[in-house]
MISE-347342 format. One record per residue (C-alpha): z, x, y; residue in one letter. Coordinates in steps of 0.1 Angstrom, whole numbers, padded with zeros to 4 digits, always signed. Each point is the difference from the previous one (the first is absolute). Layout:
BEGIN
ZXYA
...
//
This chain:
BEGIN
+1149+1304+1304X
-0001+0028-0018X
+0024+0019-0026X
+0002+0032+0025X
+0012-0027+0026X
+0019-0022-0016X
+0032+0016+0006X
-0009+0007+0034X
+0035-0012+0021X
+0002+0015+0035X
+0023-0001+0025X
+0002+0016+0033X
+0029+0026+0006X
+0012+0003+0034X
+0026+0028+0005X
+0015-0003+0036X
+0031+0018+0014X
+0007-0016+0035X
-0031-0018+0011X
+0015-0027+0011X
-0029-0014+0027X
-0026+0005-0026X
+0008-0005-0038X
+0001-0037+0005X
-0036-0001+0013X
-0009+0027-0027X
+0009-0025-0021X
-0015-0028+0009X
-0034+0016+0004X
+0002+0013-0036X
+0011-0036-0015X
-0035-0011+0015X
-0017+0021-0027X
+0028+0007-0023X
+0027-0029-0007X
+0026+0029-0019X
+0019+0015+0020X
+0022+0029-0008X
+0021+0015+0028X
+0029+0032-0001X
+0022+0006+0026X
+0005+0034+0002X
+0038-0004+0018X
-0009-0011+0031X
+0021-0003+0030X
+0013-0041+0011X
-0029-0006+0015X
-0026+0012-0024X
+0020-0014-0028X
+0004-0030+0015X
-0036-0008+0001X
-0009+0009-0033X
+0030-0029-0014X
-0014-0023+0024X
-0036+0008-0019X
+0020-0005-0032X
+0020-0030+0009X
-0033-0018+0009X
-0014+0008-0037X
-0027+0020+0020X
+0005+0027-0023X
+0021+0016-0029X
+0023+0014+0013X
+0021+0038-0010X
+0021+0020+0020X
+0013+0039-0003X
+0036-0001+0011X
-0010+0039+0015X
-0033+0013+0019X
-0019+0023-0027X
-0037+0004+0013X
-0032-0017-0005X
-0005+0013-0037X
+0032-0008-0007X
-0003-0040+0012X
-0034-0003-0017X
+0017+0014-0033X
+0022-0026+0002X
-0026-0027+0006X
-0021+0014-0032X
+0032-0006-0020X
+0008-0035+0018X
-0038-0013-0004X
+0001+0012-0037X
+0031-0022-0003X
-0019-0026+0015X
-0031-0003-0023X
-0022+0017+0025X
-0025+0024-0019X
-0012+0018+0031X
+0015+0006+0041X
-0023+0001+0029X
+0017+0022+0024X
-0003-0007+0035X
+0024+0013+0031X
+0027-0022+0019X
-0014+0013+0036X
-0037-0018+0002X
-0019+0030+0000X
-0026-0013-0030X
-0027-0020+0003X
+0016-0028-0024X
-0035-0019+0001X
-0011+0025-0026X
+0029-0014-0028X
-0027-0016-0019X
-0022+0027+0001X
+0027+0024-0016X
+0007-0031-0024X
-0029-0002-0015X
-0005+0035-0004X
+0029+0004-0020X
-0005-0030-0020X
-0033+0010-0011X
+0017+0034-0008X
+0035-0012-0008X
+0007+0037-0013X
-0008+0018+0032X
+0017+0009+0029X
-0014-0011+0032X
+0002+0020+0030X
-0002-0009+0036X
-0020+0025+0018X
+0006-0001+0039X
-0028-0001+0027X
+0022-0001+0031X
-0007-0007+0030X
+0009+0019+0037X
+0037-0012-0004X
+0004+0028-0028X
+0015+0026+0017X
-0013+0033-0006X
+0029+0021-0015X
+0004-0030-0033X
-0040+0008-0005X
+0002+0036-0001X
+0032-0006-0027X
-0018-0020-0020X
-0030+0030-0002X
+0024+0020-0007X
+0015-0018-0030X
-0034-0015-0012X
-0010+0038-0005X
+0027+0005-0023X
-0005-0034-0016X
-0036+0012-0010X
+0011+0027-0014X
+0030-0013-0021X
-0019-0032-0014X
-0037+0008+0005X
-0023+0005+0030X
-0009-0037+0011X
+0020-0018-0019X
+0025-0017+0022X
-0012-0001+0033X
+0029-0005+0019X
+0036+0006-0021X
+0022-0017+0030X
-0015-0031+0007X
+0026-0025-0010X
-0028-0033-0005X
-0002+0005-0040X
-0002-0018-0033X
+0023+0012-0028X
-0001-0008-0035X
+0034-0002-0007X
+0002+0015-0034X
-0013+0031+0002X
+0022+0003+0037X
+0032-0011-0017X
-0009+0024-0029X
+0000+0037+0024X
+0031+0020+0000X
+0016+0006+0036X
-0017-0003+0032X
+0007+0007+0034X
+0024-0022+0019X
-0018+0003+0035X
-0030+0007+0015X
-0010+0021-0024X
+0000-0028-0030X
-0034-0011+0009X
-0018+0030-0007X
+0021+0009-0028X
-0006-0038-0019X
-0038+0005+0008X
-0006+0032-0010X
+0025-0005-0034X
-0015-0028-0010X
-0035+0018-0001X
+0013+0022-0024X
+0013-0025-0017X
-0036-0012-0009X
+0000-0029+0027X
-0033-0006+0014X
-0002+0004+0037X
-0020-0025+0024X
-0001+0007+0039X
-0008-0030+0022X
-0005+0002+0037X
+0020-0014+0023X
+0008-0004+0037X
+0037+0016+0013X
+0012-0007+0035X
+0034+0018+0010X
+0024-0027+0014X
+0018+0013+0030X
+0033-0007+0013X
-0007-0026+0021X
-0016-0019-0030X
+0035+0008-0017X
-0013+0026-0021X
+0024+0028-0015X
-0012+0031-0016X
+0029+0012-0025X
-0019+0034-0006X
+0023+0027+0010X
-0022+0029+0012X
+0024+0028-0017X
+0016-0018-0026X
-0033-0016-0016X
-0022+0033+0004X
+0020+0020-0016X
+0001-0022-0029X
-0036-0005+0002X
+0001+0035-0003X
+0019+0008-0029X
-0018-0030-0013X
-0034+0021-0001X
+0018+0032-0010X
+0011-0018-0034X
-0029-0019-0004X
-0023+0031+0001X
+0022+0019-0019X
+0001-0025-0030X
-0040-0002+0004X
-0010+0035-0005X
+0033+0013-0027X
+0014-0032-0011X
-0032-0028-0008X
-0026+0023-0018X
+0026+0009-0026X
+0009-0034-0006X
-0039-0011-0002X
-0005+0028-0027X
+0032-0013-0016X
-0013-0035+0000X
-0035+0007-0010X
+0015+0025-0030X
+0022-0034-0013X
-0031-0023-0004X
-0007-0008-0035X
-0033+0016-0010X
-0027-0021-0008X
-0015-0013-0032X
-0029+0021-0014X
-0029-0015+0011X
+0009-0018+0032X
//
């Protein structure tokens, strides 16, 4: 093994906020690949809490819970800091609802531990469960996305199949809380200096029946995705040059002759 992979720690980071016919086989199918389990409650109701101690009491999992619901970002922030306090060096994001294609873990794996410093990005090729209205969102935002951290770089900011490198997560200022946290942590960390690497992979939206839940409020989150893209355009074009020029002005100057 190498020195750029020796640290190389990861465990998977499942958020989950009342999934309760799901999360178990989640799981399960990500302990195949990936024995590390890290898994946040995000204040679920009984039932959905009572799976996730169940998962916890069978030492399928470590185990965390938020005593209050505070959105997606806000769960995965707390399993950044709870993996950190584990020993974990990096947190491969998956969902709580089934909707990856969890036989692609080692793919993402390896990807990151050949590029330990890297963020690695899921990006989605859905099939005709997607409905329509999500994929015309997501066009939406990835047009702003190219613009705030470079056309092509991320190739889908929502897609919450990921790697993270914990440090350079842990290290960014305030994020999001909700929906909006995966865009904002992709797009920060690119300006951040973190190399970005997009893998494709399969999404298949889980329906009702399957005892899927979408927690995406179609007000609520918009707006915020909203106002997420106002301030993250904003900072691009009056905020980031400035600081560039102030960073490039504060480099020591060279020796003569180099």
């Amino acid at each position: 093994m190498s020195a750029g992979t020796a640290a190389f720690r990861p465990c998977a980071l499942i958020p989950t906020y009342d999934n309760p016919r799901t999360v178990r086989d989640v799981v399960l199918r990500v302990k195949a690949h990936l024995p590390a389990v890290v898994v946040i409650d995000d204040g679920s109701g009984p039932e959905g809490r009572a799976a996730v101690e169940a998962i916890g009491a069978e030492g399928l999992a470590h185990v965390r819970r938020r005593t209050q619901n505070g959105g997606k970002g806000a769960a995965v922030k707390t399993g950044f800091q709870f993996a950190h306090e584990l020993g974990y060096t990096h947190a491969l994001q998956v969902d709580a609802d089934g909707q990856h294609d969890l036989g692609d873990i080692p793919r993402f794996l390896a990807t990151a531990q050949a590029r330990p410093d890297a963020l690695v990005l899921g990006a989605p090729v859905y099939d005709a469960s997607a409905p329509k209205g999500r994929l015309i969102a997501r066009k939406i935002t990835l047009f702003w996305t190219d613009f705030e951290a470079g056309r092509g770089v991320i190739t889908d900011p929502m897609c919450g199949f990921r790697v993270y490198p914990l440090t350079p997560a842990l290290a960014l200022g305030r994020t999001g809380d909700r929906m909006d946290f995966d865009i904002e942590i992709a797009v920060r960390l690119v300006w951040a200096g973190v190399p970005v690497i997009n893998l494709p992979t399969k999404v298949r939206y889980i329906g009702r029946d399957e005892g899927g839940v979408s927690h995406f409020r179609v007000f609520g989150d918009n707006v915020k995705i909203s106002w997420l893209h106002t301030r993250l355009s904003f900072q691009r074009v009056m905020v980031r040059p400035w600081l560039d020029l102030y960073r490039r002005l504060r480099r020591p100057a060279l020796p003569a002759g180099r």
